[in-house]
Structure formats: structure tokens, C-alpha cells
C-alpha positions as CSV (number, residue, x, y, z in Angstrom):
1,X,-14.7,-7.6,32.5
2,X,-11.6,-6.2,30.8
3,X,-12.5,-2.6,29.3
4,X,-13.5,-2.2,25.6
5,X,-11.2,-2.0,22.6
6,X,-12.3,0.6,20.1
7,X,-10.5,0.0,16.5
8,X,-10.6,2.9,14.7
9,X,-10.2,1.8,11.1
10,X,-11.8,-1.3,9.0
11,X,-9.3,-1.9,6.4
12,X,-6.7,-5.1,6.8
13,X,-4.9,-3.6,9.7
14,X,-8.1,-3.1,11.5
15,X,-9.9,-6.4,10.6
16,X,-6.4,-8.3,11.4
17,X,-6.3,-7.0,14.9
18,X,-9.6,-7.9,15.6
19,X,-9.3,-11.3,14.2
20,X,-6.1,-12.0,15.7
21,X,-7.2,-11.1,19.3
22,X,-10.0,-13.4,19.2
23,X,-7.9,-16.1,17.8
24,X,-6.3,-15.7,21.1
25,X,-9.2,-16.6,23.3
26,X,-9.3,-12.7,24.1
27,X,-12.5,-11.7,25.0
28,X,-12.2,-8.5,25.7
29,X,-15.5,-6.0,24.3
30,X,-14.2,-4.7,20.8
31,X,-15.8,-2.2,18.8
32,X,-14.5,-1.5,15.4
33,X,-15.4,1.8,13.6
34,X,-15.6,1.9,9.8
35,X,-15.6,5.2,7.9
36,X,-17.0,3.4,4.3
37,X,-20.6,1.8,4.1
38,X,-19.3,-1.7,3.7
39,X,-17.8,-4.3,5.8
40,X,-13.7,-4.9,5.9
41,X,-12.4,-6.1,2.6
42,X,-9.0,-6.8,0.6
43,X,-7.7,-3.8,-0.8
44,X,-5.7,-4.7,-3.4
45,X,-8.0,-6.8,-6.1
46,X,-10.0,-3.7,-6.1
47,X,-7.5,-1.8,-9.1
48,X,-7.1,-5.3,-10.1
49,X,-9.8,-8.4,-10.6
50,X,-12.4,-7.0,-9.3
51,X,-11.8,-3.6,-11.9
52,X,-11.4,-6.1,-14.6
53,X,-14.5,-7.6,-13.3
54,X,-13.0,-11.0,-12.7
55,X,-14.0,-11.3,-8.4
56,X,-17.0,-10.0,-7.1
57,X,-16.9,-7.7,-4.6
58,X,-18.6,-10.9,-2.0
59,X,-15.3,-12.6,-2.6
60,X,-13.1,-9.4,-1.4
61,X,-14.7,-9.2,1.6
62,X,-12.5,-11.0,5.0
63,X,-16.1,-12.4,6.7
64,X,-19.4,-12.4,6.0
65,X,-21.0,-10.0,8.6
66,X,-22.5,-13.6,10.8
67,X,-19.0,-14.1,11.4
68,X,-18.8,-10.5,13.6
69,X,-21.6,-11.6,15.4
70,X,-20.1,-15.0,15.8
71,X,-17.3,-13.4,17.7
72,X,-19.0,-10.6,19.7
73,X,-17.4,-8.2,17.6
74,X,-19.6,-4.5,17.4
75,X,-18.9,-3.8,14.0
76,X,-20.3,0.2,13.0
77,X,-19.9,1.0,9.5
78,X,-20.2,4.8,8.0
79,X,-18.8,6.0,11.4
80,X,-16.0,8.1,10.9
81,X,-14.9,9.7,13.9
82,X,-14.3,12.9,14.8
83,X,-12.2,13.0,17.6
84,X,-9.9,11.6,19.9
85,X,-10.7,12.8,24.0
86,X,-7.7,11.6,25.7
87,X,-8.5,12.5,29.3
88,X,-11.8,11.0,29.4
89,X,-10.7,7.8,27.3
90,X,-13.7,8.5,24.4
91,X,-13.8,8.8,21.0
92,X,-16.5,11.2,20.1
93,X,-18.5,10.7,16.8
94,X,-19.6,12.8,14.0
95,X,-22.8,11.6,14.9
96,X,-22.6,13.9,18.2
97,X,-22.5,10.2,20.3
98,X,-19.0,8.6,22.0
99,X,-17.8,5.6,23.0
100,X,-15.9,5.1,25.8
101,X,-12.2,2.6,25.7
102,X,-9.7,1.0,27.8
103,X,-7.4,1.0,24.7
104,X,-7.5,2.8,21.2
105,X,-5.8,1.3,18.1
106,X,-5.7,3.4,15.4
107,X,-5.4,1.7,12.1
108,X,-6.7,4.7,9.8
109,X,-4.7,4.0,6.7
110,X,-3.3,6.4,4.1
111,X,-5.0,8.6,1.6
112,X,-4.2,9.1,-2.3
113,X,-2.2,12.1,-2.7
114,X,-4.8,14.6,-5.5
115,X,-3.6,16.9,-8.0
116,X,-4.4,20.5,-7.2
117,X,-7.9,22.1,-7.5
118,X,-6.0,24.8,-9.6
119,X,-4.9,22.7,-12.2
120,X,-7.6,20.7,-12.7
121,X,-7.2,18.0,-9.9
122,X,-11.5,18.6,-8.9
123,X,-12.6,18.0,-12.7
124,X,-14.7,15.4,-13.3
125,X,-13.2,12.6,-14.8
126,X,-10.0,12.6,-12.8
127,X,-9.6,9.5,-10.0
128,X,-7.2,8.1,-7.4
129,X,-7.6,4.6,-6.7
130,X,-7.9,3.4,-2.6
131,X,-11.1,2.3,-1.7
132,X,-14.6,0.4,-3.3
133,X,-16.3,3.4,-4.0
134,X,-13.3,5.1,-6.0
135,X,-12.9,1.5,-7.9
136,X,-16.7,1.4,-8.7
137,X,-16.6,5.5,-10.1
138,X,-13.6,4.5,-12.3
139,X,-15.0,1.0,-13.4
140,X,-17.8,3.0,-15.6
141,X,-15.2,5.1,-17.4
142,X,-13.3,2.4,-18.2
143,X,-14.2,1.0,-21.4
144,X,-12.3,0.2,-24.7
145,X,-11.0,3.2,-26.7
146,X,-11.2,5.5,-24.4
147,X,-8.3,7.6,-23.4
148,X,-6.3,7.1,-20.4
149,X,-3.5,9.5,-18.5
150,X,-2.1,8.7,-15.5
151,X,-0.1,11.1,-13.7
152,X,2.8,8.9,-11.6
153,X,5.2,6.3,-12.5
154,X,5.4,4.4,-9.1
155,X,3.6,1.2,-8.5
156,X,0.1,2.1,-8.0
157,X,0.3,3.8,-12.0
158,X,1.8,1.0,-13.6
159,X,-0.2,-1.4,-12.2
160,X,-3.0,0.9,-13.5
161,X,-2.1,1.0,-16.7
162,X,-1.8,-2.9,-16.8
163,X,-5.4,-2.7,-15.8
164,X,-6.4,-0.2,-19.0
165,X,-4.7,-1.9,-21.3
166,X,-6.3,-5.1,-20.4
167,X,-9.3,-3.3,-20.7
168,X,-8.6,-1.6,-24.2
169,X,-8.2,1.5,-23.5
170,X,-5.4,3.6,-25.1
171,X,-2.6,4.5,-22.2
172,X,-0.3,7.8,-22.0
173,X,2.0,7.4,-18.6
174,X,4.0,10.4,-17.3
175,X,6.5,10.7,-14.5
176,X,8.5,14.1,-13.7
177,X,11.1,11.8,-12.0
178,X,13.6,11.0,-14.5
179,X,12.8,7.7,-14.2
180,X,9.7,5.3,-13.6
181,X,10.2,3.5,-9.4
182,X,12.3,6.5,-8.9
183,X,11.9,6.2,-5.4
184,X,11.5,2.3,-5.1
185,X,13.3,0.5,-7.6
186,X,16.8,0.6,-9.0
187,X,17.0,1.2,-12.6
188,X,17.6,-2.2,-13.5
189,X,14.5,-3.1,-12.1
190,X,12.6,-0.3,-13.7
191,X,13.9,-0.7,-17.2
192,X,12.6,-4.3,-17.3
193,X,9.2,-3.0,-16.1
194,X,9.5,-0.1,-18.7
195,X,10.1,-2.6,-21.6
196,X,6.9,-4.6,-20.4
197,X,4.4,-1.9,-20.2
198,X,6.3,-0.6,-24.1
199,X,5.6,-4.0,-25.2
200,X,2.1,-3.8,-24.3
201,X,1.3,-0.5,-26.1
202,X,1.3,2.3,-23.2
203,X,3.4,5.3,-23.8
204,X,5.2,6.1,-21.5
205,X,7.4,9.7,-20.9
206,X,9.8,10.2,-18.1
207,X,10.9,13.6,-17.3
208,X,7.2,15.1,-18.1
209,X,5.2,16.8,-15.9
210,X,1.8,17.8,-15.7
211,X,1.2,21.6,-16.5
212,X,-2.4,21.6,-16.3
213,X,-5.7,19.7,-17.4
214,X,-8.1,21.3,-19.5
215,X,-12.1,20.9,-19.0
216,X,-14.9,21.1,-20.8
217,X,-18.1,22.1,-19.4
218,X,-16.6,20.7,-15.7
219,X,-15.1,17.4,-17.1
220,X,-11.5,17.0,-18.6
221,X,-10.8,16.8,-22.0
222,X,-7.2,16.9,-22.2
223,X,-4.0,17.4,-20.6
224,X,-1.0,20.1,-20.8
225,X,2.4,18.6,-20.3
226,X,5.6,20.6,-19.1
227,X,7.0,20.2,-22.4
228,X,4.5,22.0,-23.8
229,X,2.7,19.2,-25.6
230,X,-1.2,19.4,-25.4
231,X,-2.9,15.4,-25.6
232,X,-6.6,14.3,-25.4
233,X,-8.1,12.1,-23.0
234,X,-10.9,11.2,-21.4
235,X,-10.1,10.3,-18.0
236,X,-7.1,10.6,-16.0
237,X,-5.6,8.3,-12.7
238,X,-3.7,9.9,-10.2
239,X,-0.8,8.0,-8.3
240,X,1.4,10.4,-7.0
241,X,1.9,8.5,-3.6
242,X,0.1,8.4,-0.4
243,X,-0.9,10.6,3.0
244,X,-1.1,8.9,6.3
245,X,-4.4,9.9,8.0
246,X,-2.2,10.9,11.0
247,X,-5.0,14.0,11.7
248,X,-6.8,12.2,14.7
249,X,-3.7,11.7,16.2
250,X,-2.0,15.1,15.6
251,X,-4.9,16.7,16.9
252,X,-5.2,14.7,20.2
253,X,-1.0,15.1,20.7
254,X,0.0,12.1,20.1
255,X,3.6,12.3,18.6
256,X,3.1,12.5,14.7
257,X,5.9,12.5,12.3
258,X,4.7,11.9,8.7
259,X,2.5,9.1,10.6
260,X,1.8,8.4,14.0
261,X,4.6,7.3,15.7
262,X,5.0,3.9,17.8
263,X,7.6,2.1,19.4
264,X,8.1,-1.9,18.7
265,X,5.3,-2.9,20.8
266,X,3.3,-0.7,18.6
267,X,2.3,2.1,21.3
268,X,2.2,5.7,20.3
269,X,3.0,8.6,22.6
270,X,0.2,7.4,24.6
271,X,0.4,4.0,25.9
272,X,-3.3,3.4,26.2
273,X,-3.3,3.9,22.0
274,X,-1.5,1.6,19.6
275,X,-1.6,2.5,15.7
276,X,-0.6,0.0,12.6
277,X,-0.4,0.1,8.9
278,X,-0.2,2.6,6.4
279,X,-0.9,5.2,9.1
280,X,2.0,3.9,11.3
281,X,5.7,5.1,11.3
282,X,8.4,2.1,13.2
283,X,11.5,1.4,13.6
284,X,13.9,-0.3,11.4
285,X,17.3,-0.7,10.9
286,X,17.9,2.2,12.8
287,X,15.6,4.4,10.7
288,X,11.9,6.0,11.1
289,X,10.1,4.7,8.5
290,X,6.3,3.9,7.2
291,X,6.2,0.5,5.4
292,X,3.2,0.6,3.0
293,X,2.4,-3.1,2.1
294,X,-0.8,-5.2,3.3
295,X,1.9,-7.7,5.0
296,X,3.4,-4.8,7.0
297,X,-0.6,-4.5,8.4
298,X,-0.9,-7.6,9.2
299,X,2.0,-9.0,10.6
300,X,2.3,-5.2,12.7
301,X,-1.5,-5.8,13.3
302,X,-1.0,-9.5,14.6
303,X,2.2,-8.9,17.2
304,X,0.2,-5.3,18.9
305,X,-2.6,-8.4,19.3
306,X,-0.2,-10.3,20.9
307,X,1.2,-6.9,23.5
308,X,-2.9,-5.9,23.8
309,X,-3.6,-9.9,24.8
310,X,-0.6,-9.2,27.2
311,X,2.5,-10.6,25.4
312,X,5.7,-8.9,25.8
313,X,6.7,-9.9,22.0
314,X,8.1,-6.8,20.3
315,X,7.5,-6.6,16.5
316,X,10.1,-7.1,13.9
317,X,9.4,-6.3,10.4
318,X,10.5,-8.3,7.8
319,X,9.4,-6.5,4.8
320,X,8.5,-7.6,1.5
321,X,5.9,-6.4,-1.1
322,X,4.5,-7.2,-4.7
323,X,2.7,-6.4,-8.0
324,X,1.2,-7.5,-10.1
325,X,1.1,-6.3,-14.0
326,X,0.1,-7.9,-16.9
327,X,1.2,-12.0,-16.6
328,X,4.1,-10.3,-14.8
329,X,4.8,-10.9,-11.0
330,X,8.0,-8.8,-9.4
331,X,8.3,-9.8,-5.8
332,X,10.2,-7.8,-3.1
333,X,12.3,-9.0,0.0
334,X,13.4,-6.8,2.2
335,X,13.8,-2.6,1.8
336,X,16.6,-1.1,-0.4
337,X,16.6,2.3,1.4
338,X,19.8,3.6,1.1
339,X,21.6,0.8,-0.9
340,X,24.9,1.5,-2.7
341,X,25.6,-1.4,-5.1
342,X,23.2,-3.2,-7.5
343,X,24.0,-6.7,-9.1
344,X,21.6,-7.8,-12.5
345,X,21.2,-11.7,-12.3
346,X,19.2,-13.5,-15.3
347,X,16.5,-15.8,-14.4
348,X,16.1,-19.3,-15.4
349,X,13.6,-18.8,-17.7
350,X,12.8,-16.1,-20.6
351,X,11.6,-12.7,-19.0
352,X,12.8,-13.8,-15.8
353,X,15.7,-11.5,-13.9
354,X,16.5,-10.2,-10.1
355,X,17.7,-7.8,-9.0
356,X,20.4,-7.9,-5.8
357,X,21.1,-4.5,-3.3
358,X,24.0,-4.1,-1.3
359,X,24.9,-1.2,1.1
360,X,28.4,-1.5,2.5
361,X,28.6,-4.7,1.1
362,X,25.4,-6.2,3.1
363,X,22.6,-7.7,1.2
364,X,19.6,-5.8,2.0
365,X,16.6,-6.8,-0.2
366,X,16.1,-8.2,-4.2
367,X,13.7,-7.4,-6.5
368,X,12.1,-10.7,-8.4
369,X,10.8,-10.3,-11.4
370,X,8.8,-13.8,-12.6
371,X,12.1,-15.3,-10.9
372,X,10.2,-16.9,-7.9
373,X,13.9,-19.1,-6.7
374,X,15.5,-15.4,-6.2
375,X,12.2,-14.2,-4.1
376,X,12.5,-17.4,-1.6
377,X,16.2,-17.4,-1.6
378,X,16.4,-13.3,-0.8
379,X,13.6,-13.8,1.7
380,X,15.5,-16.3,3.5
381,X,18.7,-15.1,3.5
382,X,17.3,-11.8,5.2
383,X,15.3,-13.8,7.3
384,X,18.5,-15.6,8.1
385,X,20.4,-12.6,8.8
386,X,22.9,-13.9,6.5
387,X,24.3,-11.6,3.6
388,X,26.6,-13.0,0.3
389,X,29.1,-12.3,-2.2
390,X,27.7,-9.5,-4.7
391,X,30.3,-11.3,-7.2
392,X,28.6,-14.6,-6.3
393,X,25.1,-13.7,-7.3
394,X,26.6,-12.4,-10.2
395,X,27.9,-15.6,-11.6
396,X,24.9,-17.3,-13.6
397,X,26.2,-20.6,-12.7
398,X,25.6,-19.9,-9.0
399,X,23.1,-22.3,-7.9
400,X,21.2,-20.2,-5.7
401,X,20.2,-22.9,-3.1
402,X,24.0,-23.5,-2.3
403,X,23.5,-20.0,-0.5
404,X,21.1,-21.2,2.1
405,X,22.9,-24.3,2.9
């Protein structure tokens, strides 16, 4: 019998590993450990429909727990583990047991990055958003009229504050950056998302930092800003970017460089441990990077299946990501990092636009926002290989099919 697989990690990466391997007709024993009391569920409709309370948490869920038994799968839920032993192939558990593996995958995720403790970050009323207990806190606090800050202008904010607004409450945005999507999104794309969330009543102020929050018997009550303005509110949502949980690792020397790093087989430092997702750094283009998107952890999750199940198939990202806020849906193909040329192109319809990114003349990736032709036509031109004329896409008339012909 082929030695056990210990997953470390229940969240999409995790689950899709699993799943995958026994698609495969691998029966290898496979034990995955979960740090949360519940079994592995979708990540994103927790800030989303299941906040608004339109899904249940039932429907989030991958399987129903038969289905683990179904498919000799030892699942152990609120186990997080303490350790990894290297030289004697365990993983030893806070409970003081082990469990012995033939291979490790670690598919530990990422955790919310907090504010500090010394300006407020432990007061009660202030939340980051990742996992069903975070989303169940937050969904008590968030009722109409109440006041809303959230610290961060990336993604996970806004689509926050889509959320509160939805819900009625009254919505105050900052980012220090001088911009919203700073770091993601060209400023074409993040005007058009700025006008949106405007339109829809939050208030939002770039270039504004937070100074400090101010409590009131343990509990915020309202918020200093850098420039000096003092506000009210009564909660606050922190989305200041992510961690990887690349401690296990670190501490068993594995080699971790803002994630644990793997090669395109997905094999850390240690070829008898793979890692995936969030927690993962690949790769690409020529660059180390960490691509933080559920379709990153399952397509990574589903080719280290394939090298576990004894494939040879290395991985090759194709990235693309999306979000969702308000009747709004920008879709992302590929990864702008390091572009040098933007090109605005107008949708077909009212409120729809892409945008185009070049580096040395190259198409690299396009933002789509409610322009679903310029997602499926980026997609495929990058899945292609092929690039095009920044002057083309920036002729209206272009029929954008005539590109993948």
C-alpha cells in the first residue's frame, strides 16, 4: 500500500487536491487536517451572499461529509498542527498525537493582515474578513445605519463596502495609496470602480491614513485620520492585504521567501512536501511570485495531483481573477506586473469598458469591467500566446473576434 498523504490545510487548495487525486483512481491513504470546526467550503460567498444572507452556509460547503467517507478520505477538523518533523516524516499535533506521511502538501493559506494593537487594531468592533467564523462575528454588526470604516482600498475593501451598502449601512473608505487598486489595477481601471462605489453613496478618500481608533469602554467609537479629521463609527473592516502562513515551513527549513517556495511540479525545498495556494510562491514569467485567486488553488492544486499520482506534467499558470461589486463584474486575464503602456477601450454596452496592458509592446493581461467579449478575447489571446496592436484595441470599430481568427 502506497504510504499516506497528510494535507495540511482544508480550504480550496486542500479539498481540490484531495478531490483531484481520487478522481484519478489514486488510492493512496489521505488524511486531511483542518484548523476551523467545519468541513472545507468556498471562500469567497462568505463576504458576499452568504454576508447578505442570500446562500446558506450548507450550500458553501464542496461535499457533504458522506462524501469523505465515500472516498476513504480521513477528514480531522479543529486540528491545527503544530509542527513539521522532517526526519521522522510526522506531523506532530497540538493535541500532543502525530501522524506519520509518505508525502506532505501544505495548502495553509494566507492570513488577513491586522491593524496594530497600539492603535486600536485589538478593539472590539474591528474585523478582517477570511474565514466562516470572522463572516458570522461581522454579520451581527452589520445592520442598517450603522457606521462603517474600512481601512484599505484593494479588492477585499471595496468589495466590502459593496456588501454595506447593500446592507444600509453608511460607508467611509480610506486608502494611504494615492490611489484605490494601487497595487493591482491601472488607474483607468480604478477610476471606473471609484465612480461606482461614489454613485452608490460610499465616501471614499485617497491619500488618508489611519492615525488611530478611539474606544470606548474596550469597543471603538471612532476613528483619527492622518489629516487630522476625527469621524464616528461603529465598526470598522480591515483589508490591508494578506500573510502567507509560511510559519510551518520556515520552522522545519523548508525554503520560505514571502511563502513557501516550490518549483513547477509544486515541490518545496523538500521533495517529499508540495505546498499550493495562497501559501505558495511559483514561477512565472521569469519572476517569484504568489498568485492569490481561488483558480490559482485549484488549477496548482489539480496539476501537484497529477506529479503526486506520478505524472511528469509541470504546472503553468494561466492567471485570471474577479470581483464582484454591486451589479458590477470586472474580470481579470492574465497579471499586469510590470506593464508599461495602458490602452482604455469602451464596451459595447453602457457602463461597460476594458482595460488593455502592454510591457514592451507585449499584451500581458486586461481588465473587464461588465465587458464579458474583452475577458474571453484577452483570455485567449494569452492563452494563445499571441499579443496585438495597442493601436488596434484602441480603435472602437475593432471587432474584437477578428483578433482570434
Amino acid at each position: 500500500m502506497a504510504e499516506r498523504l497528510v494535507i495540511v490545510g482544508a480550504g480550496q487548495a486542500g479539498f481540490a487536491l484531495a478531490a483531484k487525486l481520487r478522481a484519478l483512481k489514486d488510492d493512496r491513504p489521505m488524511t486531511i487536517l483542518g484548523a476551523e470546526p467545519v468541513l472545507p467550503y468556498q471562500r469567497p460567498p462568505l463576504s458576499k451572499k452568504y454576508l447578505l444572507g442570500e446562500m446558506s452556509f450548507d450550500r458553501l460547503l464542496f461535499r457533504q461529509e458522506a462524501w469523505y467517507a465515500e472516498n476513504d478520505i480521513e477528514i480531522r477538523l479543529s486540528t491545527p498542527v503544530e509542527a513539521i518533523d522532517r526526519e521522522k516524516r510526522v506531523v506532530p499535533l497540538f493535541d500532543g498525537s502525530e501522524i506519520s506521511y509518505g508525502t506532505l502538501a501544505l495548502a495553509t493559506g494566507a492570513t488577513p493582515r491586522r491593524l496594530p494593537g497600539a492603535i486600536g487594531g485589538g478593539l472590539e468592533g474591528v474585523y478582517t474578513v477570511r474565514d466562516k467564523a470572522d463572516a458570522d462575528r461581522l454579520a451581527e454588526e452589520m445592520k442598517p445605519g450603522h457606521r462603517l470604516l474600512i481601512v484599505g482600498g484593494g479588492y477585499i475593501g471595496l468589495e466590502a463596502a459593496a456588501v454595506a451598502r447593500k446592507l444600509g449601512l453608511d460607508v467611509t473608505l480610506i486608502e494611504m495609496a494615492d490611489r484605490i487598486l494601487a497595487r493591482v489595477a491601472a488607474p483607468e481601471t480604478a477610476a471606473a470602480i471609484r465612480a461606482i462605489h461614489a454613485s452608490e453613496g460610499v465616501s471614499i478618500h485617497e491619500r488618508t491614513g489611519l492615525t488611530r481608533l478611539i474606544a470606548d469602554e474596550g469597543r471603538v467609537k471612532a476613528a483619527e485620520l492622518s489629516d487630522g479629521r476625527v469621524i464616528d463609527t461603529d465598526l470598522v473592516i480591515v483589508g490591508i492585504g494578506v500573510t502567507p502562513n509560511d510559519r510551518l515551513a520556515a520552522d522545519a527549513g523548508l525554503d520560505v521567501q514571502n511563502g513557501i517556495v516550490v518549483d513547477s511540479f509544486g515541490r518545496t525545498s523538500d521533495p517529499a512536501i508540495f505546498a499550493m495556494g495562497d501559501c505558495a510562491v511559483q514561477a512565472w514569467n521569469g519572476q517569484q511570485v504568489r498568485l492569490e485567486s481561488v483558480q490559482n488553488a485549484v488549477d496548482q492544486a489539480e496539476a501537484i495531483a497529477g506529479v503526486i499520482a506520478g505524472g511528469s506534467e509541470p504546472y503553468r499558470p494561466k492567471p485570471w481573477f474577479w470581483s464582484d461589486q454591486y451589479d458590477v463584474k470586472l474580470q481579470i486575464a492574465g497579471f499586469n506586473l510590470g506593464y508599461d503602456k495602458t490602452v482604455l477601450r469602451p464596451g459595447g454596452r453602457e457602463g461597460s469598458l476594458s482595460v488593455w496592458y502592454f510591457r514592451e509592446g507585449q499584451f500581458i493581461a486586461v481588465d473587464a469591467i461588465n465587458d464579458a467579449k474583452a475577458y474571453v478575447t484577452g483570455k485567449k489571446l494569452l492563452d494563445l500566446g499571441r499579443s496585438v496592436d495597442p493601436l488596434a484595441i484602441a480603435d472602437p470599430a475593432l471587432d474584437l473576434k477578428s483578433l482570434l481568427a
